[in-house]
N, C-alpha and C positions, 0 to 999 in steps of 0.2 A: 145285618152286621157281618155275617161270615160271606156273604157276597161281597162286601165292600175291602174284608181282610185279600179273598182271595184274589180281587184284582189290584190290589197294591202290591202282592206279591208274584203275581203271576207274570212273566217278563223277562229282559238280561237285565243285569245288571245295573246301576247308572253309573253316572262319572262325572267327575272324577268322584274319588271317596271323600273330599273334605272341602268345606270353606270358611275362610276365615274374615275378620275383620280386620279392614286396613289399618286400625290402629292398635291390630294384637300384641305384637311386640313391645310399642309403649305401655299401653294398661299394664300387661304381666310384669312388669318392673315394679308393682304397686300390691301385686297381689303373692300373697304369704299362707294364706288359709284358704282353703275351700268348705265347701260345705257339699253334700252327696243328697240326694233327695230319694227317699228309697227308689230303689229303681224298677220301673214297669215290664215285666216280662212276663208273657201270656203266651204259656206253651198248649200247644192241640195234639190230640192223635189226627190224624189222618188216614182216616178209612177209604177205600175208593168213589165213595159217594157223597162222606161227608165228613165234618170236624167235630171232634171230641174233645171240650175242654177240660183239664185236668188242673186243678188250683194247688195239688199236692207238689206235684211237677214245678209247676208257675214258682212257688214256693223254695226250693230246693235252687233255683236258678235263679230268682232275686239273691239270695244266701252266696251263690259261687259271685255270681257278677261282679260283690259288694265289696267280694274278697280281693277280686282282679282289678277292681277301679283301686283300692286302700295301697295294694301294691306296688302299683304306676304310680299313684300320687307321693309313695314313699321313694320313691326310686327318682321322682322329680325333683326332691328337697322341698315339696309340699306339706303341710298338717291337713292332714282331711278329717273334719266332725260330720258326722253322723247327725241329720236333721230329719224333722218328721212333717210331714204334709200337713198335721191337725191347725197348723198356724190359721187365722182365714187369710191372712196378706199372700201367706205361699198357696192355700188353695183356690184364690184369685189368680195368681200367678200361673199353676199351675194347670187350671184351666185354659187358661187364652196362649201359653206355650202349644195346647194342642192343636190350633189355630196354625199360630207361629211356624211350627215344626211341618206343618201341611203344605203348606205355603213355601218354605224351603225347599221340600223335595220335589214339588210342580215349579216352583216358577225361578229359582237361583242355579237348578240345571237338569230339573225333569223334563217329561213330555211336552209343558206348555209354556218356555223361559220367555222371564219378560229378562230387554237385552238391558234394562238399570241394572236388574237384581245379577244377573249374569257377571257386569261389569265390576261391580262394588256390592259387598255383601253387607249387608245394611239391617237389620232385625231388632226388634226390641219387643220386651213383654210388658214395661211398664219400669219408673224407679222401685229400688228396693231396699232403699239406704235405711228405713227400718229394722225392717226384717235378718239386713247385715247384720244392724248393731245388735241386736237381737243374740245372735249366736257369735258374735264376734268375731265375724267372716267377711272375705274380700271380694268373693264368688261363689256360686255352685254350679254343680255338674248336672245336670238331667239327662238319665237315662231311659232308652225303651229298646222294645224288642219284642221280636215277635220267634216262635221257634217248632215248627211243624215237624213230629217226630213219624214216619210213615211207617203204615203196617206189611206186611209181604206182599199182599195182595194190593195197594195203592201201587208200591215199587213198580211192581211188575204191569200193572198198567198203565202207569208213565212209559217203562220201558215196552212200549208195544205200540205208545203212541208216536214216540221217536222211530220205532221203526218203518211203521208206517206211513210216518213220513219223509223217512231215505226214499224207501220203494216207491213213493209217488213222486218221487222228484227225478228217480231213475226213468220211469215212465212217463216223465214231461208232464204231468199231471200234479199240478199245484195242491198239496193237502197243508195247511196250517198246523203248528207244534207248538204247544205251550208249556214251556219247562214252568215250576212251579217252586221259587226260591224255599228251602226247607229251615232258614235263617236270614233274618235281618237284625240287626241291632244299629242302635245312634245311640250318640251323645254330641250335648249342650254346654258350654258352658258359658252362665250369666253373668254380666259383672253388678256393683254396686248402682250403676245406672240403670241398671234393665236390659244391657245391650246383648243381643249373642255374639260372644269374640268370636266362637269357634263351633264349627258341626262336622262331626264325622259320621258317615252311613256307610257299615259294610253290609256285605252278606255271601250266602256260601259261595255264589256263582264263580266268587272272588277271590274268597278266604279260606278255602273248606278244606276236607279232612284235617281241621288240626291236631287230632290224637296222633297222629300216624309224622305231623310232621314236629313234635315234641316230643319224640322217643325219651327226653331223659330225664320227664316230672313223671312223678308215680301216676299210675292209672290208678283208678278208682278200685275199691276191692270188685271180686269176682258176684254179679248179681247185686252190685249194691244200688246202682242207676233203674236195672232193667224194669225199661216203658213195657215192654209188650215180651211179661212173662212168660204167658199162654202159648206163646208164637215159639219159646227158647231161646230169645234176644238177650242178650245181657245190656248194652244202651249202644246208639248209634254216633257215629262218628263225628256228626255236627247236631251234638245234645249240650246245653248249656249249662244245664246241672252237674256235667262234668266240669271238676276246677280245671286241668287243660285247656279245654275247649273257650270256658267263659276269657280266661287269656289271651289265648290268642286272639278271641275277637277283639278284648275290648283294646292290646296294643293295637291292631289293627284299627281300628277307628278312632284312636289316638295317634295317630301315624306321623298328619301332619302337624298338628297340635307340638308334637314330642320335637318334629323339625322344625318348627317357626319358634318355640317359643321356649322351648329347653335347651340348655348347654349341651 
């Protein structure tokens, strides 16, 4: 599992951050409500050897996310409710999205694009005109994310592997570098069809330091974040448990979303 996490994140960036559906525009003329699916974010320490998952963290950063999607959505002239996975239609759904969502970041403009998917973004999870009426919603959002917070000693051996691979490129000597994304986050959103309108995937390569570029939302109090006590860290600059942080990302992976389909 954590081989599989670290080479999804191991890499630049992709591109662009967003794709939509070519009928984004007409749907959201229909849609008034959303619905929010707790959102999946699975933070790790990052030791130099190996990952350490922390559910307390995980926790703490679903809670900011939640805050940042409710905010957007209210700043849209959206209603967003708050829905729970326990449904089986949405844990059906929420399953084969995992599928879905693999599928979009390989082949609509990952490593292996097929040139349809490329072309016309085309997705679906299934109807859910149920489930809508259900909560008496028009859409939802699905979110996920991943958020690797490093220790001194990880840092610093990143930064040694970067070095070492200047100096061997100074020396015509080919050495390989593999930066190690320390944040990802996406968002979904479904309509009453099943369709995905819209996907946005940032991450920090992209987006990062957002503390630093949000000088005028309060920072978190002094030690209230801090991953890596022991260390004397109070939290890092792309932590998602901070409410700055989870903002900026999540505008950011609302970016195009906010430009296609909001006034």
């Amino acid at each position: 599992m954590i081989m599989v996490l670290l080479m999804a994140l191991v890499g630049c960036a992709s591109s662009p951050t967003h794709r939509a559906h070519p009928e984004l525009l007409q749907r959201m003329a229909g849609i008034r409500t959303v619905g929010l699916l707790p959102p999946v974010i699975s933070m790790y320490e990052l030791q130099s050897s190996k990952l350490v998952p922390h559910e307390e963290w995980s926790s703490a950063a679903v809670e900011a996310v939640t805050k940042a999607i409710a905010a957007e959505m209210t700043s849209s002239g959206l209603r967003l409710v708050m829905i729970t996975a326990d449904d089986p239609e949405l844990k059906e759904m929420d399953a084969l999205y995992n599928a879905v969502g693999f599928s979009i970041q390989r082949h609509a403009w990952g490593r292996d694009p097929f040139p349809e998917k490329v072309r016309t973004f085309d997705y679906s999870v299934g109807p859910l005109q149920g489930v809508m009426d259900r909560y008496n919603i028009d859409a939802i959002w699905i979110v996920r994310g991943i958020n690797l917070l490093p220790t001194p000693g990880a840092r610093m051996m990143e930064g040694l592997e970067i070095a070492v691979g200047i100096l061997g490129s100074l020396g015509r000597v080919y050495v390989p570098i593999y930066i190690t994304k320390k944040l990802e986050l996406s968002v979904a959103m479904v309509d009453r069809s099943g369709n995905v309108l819209y996907y946005g995937m940032v991450d920090d390569n992209k987006t990062g330091q957002a503390a630093k570029e949000r000088p005028g939302e309060a920072a978190p109090a002094k030690g209230e974040l801090d991953p890596l006590r022991s260390e004397g860290q109070e939290y890092l600059e792309d932590d998602l448990r901070d409410p700055r942080v989870a903002r900026h990302y999540i505008r950011a992976a609302l970016s195009g979303y906010r430009g296609k389909a909001v006034p």
